[in-house]
N, C-alpha and C positions, 0 to 999 in steps of 0.2 A: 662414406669414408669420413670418419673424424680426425681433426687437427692432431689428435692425441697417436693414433696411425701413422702420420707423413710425418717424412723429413722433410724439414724447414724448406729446401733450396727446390721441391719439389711445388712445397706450396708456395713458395713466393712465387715461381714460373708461371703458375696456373694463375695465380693474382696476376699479376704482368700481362699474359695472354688476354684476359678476360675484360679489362678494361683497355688494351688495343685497340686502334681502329683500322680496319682493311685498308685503307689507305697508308697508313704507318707502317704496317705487318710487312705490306709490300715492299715497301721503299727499302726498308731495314735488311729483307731478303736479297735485294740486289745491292745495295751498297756491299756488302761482305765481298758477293762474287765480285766484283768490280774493281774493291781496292784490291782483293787478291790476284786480281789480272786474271781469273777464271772467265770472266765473262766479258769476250771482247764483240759479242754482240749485241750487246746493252747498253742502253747509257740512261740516266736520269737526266730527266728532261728541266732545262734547265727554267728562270720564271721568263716567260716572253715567250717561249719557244712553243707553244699551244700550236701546231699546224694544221690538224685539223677542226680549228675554232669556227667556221665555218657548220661544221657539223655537230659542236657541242654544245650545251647548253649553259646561262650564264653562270650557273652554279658550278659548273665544270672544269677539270681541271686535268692535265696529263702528269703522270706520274710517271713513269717511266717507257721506252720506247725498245723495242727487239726488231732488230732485222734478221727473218730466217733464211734460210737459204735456198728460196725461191724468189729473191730478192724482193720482198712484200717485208711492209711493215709495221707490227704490234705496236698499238698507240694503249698501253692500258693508263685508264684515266681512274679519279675516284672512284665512277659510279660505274663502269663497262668498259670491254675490249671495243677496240675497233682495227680495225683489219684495211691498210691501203697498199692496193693496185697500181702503181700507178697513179694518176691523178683522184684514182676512184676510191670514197670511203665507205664502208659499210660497218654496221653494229654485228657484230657477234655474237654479244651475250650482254646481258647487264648482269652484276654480281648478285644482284638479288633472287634469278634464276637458277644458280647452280646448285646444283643437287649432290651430284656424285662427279668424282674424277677418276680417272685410271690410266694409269700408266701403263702406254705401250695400246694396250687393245682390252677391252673388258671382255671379249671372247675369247681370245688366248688363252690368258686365265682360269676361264672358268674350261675350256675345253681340256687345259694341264693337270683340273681338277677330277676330273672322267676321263682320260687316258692321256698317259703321260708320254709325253716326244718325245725322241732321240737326243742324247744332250747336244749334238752338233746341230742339228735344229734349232733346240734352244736358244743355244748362242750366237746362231746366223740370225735368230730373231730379232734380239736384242741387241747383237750390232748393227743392223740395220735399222731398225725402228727406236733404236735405244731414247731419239729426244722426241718423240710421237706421244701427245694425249689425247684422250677423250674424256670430253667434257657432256657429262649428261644434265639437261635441261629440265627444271620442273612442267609437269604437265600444261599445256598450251603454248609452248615454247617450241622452238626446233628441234628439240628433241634430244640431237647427238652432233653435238659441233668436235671437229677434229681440229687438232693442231699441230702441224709436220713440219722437220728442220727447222727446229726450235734450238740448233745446236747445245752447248751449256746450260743456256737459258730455259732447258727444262725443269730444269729442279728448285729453281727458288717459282717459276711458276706454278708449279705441281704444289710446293708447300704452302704459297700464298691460296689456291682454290682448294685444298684441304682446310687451310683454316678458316674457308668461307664457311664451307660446310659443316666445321666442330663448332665454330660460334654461334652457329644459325641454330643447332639442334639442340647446343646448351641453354641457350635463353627461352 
């Protein structure tokens, strides 16, 4: 594609994306939902408020926090989710693992793809599962981490682990 092809406001975006940092990309994705009062299960984590510092590194830092509605709470930090139980923290993923994302179920999909459901189906899918992701791991990793009752807070996740993966494969 040459400059002489796009329109300007296309190329500026693509300039803007490109020198983002997933740390940014993220933040910026949940500020919207937040002041919009879309996302009252989010909050950007304020400076100090590092809780699970204990488990991250000095270079680390929390970026934003989601309570789903398993009452468990997403710590996404610079460099990885982390995931607490209760008192208990565990990693997830670090960003640099992510490969692929899909919304809802990546076998749904492909099953909708080779014979197609009933649309009440569909839609009982999708309201049910509507803030469920899967997050696929590059090889040596977990593999296939899930994410459930992510209320709202699906979609700017979704787009933030999307843009892991466009930035990753453009460079």
């Amino acid at each position: 594609m040459t400059l002489a092809n796009c329109r300007l406001d296309v190329v500026v975006v693509d300039c803007v994306l490109a020198n983002m940092t997933p740390e940014r990309y993220l933040e910026l994705q949940f500020i919207k939902g937040i002041r919009k009062g879309d996302l009252t299960n989010a909050e950007l984590c304020p400076q100090g408020t590092d809780a699970p510092l204990p488990y991250m590194s000095s270079e680390e830092h929390c970026i934003v926090t989601v309570h789903d509605k398993h009452k468990r709470r997403l710590w996404f930090t610079n460099r990885r989710l982390l995931l607490q139980e209760q008192s208990r923290v565990t990693t997830l993923f670090e960003y640099e693992a992510v490969q692929h994302v899909h919304w809802m179920s990546k076998d749904f999909w492909a099953r909708l793809r080779i014979s197609p459901l009933p649309e009440e189906e569909i839609a009982r899918t999708k309201t049910d599962h509507f803030d469920r992701l899967e997050v696929e791991l590059k090889t040596g990793n977990a593999g296939l981490v899930t994410l459930e009752g992510l209320d709202q807070s699906y979609l700017p996740i979704f787009k933030f682990l999307q843009f892991l993966t466009q930035t990753r494969s453009s460079s």
